[in-house]
Biotite code that builds the C-alpha atoms (Angstrom):
import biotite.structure as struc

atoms = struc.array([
    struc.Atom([87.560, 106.497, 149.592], chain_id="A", res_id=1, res_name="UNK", atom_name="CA", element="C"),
    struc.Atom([84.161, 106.731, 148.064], chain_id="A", res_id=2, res_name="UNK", atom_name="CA", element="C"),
    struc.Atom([81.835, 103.644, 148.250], chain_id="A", res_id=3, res_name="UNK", atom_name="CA", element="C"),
    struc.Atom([78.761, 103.091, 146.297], chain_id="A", res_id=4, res_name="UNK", atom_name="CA", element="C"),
    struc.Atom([76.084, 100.166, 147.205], chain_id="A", res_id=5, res_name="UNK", atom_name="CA", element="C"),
    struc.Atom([73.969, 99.073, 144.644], chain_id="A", res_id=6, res_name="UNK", atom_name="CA", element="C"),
    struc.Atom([71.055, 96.487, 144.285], chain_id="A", res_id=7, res_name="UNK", atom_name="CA", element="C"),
    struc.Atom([70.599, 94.674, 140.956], chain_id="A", res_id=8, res_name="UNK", atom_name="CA", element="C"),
    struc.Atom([69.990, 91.279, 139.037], chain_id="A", res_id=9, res_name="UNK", atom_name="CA", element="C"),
    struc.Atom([72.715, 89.503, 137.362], chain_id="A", res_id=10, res_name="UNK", atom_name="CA", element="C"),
    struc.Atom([72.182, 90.184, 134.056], chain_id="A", res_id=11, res_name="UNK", atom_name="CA", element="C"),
    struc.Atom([74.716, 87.189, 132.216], chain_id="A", res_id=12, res_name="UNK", atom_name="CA", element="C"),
    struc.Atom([77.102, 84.245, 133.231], chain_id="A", res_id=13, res_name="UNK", atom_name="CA", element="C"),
    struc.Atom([79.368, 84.987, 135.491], chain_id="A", res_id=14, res_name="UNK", atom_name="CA", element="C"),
    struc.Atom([82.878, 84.940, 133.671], chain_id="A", res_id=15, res_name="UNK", atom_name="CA", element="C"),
    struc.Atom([85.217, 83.383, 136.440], chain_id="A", res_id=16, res_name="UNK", atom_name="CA", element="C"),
    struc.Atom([89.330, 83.092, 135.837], chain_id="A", res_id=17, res_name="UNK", atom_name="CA", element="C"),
    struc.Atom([92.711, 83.431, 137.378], chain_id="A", res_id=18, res_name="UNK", atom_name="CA", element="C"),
    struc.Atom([94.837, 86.467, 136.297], chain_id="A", res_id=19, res_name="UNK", atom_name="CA", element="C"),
    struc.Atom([98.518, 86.812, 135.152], chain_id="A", res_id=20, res_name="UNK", atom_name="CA", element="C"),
    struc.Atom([99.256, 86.671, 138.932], chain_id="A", res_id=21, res_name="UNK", atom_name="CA", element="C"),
    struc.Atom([97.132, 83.491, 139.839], chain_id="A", res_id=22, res_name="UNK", atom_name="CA", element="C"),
    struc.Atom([94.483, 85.447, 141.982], chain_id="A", res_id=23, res_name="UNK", atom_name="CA", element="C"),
    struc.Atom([91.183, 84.456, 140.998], chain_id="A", res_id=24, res_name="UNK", atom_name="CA", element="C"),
    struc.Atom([89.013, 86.960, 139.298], chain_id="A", res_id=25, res_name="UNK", atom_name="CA", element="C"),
    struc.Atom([84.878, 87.444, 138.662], chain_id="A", res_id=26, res_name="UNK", atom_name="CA", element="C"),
    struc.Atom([83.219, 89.641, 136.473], chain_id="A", res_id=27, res_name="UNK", atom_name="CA", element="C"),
    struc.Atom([79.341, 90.416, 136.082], chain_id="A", res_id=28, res_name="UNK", atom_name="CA", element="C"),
    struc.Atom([77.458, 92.533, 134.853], chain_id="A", res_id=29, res_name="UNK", atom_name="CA", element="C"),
    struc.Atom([74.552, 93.478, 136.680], chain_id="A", res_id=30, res_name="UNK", atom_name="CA", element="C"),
    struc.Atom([71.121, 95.829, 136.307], chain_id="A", res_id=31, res_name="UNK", atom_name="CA", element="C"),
    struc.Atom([69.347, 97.941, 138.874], chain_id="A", res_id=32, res_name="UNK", atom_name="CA", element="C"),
    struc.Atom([66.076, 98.544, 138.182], chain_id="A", res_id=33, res_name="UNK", atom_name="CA", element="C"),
    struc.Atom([64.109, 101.148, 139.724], chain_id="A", res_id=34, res_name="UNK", atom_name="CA", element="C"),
    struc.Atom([60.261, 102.407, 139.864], chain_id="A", res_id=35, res_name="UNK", atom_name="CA", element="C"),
    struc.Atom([59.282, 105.809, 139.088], chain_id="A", res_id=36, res_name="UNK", atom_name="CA", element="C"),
    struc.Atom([55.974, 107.725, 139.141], chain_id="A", res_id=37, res_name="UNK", atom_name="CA", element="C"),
    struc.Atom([55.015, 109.369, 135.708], chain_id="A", res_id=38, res_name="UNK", atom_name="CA", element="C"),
    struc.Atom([52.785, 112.015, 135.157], chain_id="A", res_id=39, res_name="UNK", atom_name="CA", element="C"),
    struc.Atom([50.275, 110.795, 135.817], chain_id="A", res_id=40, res_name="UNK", atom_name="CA", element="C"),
    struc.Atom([50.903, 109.059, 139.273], chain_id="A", res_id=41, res_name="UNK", atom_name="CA", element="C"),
    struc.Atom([51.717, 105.431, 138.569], chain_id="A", res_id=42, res_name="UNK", atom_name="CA", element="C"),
    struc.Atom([54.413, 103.322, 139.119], chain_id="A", res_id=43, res_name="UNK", atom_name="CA", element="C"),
    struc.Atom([56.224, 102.117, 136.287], chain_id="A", res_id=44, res_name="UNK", atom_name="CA", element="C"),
    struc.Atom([59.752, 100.903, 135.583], chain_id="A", res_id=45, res_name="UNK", atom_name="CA", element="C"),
    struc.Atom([62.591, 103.741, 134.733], chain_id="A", res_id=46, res_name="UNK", atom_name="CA", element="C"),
    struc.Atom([65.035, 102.675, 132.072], chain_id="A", res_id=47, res_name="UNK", atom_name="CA", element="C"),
    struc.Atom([67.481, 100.103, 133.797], chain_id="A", res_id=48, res_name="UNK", atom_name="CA", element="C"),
    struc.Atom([70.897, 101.006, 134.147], chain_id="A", res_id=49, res_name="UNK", atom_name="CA", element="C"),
    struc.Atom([73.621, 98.014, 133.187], chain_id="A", res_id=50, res_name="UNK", atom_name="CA", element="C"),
    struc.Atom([76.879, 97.896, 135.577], chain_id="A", res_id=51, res_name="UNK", atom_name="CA", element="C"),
    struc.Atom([80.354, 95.901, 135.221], chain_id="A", res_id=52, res_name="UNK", atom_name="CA", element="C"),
    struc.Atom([81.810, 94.491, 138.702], chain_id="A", res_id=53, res_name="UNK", atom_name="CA", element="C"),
    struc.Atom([84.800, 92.975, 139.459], chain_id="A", res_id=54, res_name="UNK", atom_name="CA", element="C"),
    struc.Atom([85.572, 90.832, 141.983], chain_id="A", res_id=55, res_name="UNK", atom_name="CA", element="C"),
    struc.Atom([88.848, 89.380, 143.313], chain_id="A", res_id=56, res_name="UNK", atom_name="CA", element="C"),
    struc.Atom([90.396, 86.788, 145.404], chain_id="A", res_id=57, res_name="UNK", atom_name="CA", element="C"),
    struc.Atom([88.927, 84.264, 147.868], chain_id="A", res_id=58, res_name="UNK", atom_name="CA", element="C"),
    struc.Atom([85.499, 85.978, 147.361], chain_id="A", res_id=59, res_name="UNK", atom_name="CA", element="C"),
    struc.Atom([85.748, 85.403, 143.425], chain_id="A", res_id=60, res_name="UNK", atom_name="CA", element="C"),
    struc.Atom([85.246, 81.849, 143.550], chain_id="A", res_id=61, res_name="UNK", atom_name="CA", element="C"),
    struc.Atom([82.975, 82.278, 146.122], chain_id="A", res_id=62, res_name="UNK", atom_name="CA", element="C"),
    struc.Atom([80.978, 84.213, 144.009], chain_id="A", res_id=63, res_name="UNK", atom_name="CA", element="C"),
    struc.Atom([81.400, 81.753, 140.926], chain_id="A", res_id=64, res_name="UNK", atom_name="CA", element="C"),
    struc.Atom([79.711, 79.308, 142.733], chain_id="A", res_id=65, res_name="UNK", atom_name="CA", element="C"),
    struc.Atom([76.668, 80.852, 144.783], chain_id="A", res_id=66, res_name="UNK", atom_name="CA", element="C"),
    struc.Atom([75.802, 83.420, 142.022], chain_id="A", res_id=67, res_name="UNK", atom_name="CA", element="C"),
    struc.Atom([74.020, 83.237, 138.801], chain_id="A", res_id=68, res_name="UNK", atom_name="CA", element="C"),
    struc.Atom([72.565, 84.704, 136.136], chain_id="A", res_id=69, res_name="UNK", atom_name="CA", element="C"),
    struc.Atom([69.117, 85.827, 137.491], chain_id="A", res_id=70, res_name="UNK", atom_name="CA", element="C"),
    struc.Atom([70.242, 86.216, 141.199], chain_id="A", res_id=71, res_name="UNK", atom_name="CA", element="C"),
    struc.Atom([69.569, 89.584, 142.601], chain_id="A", res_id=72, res_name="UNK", atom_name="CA", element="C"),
    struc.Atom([73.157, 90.957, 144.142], chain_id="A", res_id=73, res_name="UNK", atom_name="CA", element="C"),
    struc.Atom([74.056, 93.269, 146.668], chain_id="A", res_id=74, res_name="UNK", atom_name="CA", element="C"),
    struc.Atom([76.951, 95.384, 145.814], chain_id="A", res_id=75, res_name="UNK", atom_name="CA", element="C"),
    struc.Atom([79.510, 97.019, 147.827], chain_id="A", res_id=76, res_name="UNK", atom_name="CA", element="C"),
    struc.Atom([82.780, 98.282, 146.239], chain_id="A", res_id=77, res_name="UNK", atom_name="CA", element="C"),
    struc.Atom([84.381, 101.850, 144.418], chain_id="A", res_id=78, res_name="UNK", atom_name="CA", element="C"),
    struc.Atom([83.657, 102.883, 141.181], chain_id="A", res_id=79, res_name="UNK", atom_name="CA", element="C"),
    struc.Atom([86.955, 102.446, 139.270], chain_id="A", res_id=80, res_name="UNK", atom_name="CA", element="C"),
    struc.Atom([87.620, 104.030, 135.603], chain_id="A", res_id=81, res_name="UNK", atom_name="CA", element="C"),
    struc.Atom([89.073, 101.885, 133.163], chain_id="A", res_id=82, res_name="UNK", atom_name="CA", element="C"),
    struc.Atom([89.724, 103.244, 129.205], chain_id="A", res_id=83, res_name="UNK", atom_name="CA", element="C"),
    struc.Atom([91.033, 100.526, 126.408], chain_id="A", res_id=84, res_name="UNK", atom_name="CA", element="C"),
    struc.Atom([91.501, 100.601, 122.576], chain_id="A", res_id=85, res_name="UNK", atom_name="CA", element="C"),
    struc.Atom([88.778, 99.538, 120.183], chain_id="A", res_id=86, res_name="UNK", atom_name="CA", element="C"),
    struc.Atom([90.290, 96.831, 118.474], chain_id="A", res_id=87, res_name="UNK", atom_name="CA", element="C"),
    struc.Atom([88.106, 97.255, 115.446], chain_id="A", res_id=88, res_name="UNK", atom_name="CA", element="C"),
    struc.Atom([88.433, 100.936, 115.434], chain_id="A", res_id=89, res_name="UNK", atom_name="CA", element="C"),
    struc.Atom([91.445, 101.804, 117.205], chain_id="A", res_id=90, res_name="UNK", atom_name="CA", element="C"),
    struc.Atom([89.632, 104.876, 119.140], chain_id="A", res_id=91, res_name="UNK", atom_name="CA", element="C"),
    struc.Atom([90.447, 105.274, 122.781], chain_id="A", res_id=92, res_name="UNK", atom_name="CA", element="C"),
    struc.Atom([87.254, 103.915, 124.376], chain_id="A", res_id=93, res_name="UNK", atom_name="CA", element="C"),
    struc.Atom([86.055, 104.765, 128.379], chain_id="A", res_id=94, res_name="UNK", atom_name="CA", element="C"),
    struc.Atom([83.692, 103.312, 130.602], chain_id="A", res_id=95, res_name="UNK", atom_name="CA", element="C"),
    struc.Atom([83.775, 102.316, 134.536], chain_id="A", res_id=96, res_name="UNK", atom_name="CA", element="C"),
    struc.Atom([83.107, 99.048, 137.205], chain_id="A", res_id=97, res_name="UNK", atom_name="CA", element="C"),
    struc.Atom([82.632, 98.540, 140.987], chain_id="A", res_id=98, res_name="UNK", atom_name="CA", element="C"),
    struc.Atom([85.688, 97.165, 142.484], chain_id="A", res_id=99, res_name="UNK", atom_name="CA", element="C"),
    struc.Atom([83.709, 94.918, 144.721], chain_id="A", res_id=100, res_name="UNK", atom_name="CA", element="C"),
    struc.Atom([84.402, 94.440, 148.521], chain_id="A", res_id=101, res_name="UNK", atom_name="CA", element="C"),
    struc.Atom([80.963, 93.076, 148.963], chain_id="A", res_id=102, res_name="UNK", atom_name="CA", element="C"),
    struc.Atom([78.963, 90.770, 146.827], chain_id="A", res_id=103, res_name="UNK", atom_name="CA", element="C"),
    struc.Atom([75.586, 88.903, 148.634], chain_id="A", res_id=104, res_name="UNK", atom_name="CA", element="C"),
    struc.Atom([72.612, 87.166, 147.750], chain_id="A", res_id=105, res_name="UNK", atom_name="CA", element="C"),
    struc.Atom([69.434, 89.634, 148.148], chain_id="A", res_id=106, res_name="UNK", atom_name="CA", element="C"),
    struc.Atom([67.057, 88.230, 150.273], chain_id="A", res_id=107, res_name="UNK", atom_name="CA", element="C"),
    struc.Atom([64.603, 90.983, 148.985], chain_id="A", res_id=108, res_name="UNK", atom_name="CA", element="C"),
    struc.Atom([62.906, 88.348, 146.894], chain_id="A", res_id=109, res_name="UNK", atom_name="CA", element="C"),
    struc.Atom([62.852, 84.385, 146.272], chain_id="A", res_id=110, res_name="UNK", atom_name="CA", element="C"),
    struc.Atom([66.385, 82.864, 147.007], chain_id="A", res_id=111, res_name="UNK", atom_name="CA", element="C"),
    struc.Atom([67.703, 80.495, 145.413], chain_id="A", res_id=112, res_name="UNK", atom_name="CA", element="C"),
    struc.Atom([69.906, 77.219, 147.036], chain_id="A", res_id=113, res_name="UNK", atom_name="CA", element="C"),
    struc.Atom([72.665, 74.458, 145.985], chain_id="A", res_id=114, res_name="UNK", atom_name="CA", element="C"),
    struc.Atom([69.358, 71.888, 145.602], chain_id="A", res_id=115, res_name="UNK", atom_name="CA", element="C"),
    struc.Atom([67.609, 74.697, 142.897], chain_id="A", res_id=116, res_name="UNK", atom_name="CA", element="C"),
    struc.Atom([70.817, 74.523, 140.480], chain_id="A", res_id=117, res_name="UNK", atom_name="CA", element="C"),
])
């Protein structure tokens, strides 16, 4: 199995439900921004890249509660595929999440706690 770590801010609300099976389910959607030299030398920010994850379980409504929007994430998981109908077009429509195993607070800046929300 392939596993892919990523580092990125949480980039909306966390949308946080139980599935047809009662097992509790998170989704976010995260960015990972990166700095690049240009031509000329200097830093400056690359085009962020925007990622779906999923997380299930026990560690769902963990992450319902200790995440927000804003919070920068740690990411371990797989990348899974997923495809689905447009509804408004009807075209066959492809795109992929992380299948999380791992979702954490980064401590790589200011942390946030229960007494900040």
């Amino acid at each position: 199995m392939n596993t892919i770590t990523t580092v990125g801010n949480v980039c909306a609300e966390i949308k946080h439900s139980a599935s047809n099976g009662k097992k509790a389910v998170a989704r976010l959607r995260i960015a990972e921004n990166r700095r690049v030299r240009n031509d000329a030398g200097d830093w400056v920010d690359a085009e962020p890249m925007f990622r779906n994850v999923v997380v299930f379980g026990h560690q769902a409504d963990n992450v319902a509660v200790s995440i927000r929007k804003g919070s920068r994430v740690v990411v371990v998981g797989r990348e899974h595929a997923t495809a689905w109908i447009d509804k408004e077009t009807n075209e066959k429509r492809t795109g992929s999440e992380i299948v999380a195993d791992v979702v954490a607070a980064s401590t790589e800046f200011d942390i946030w706690t229960k007494a900040d929300a």
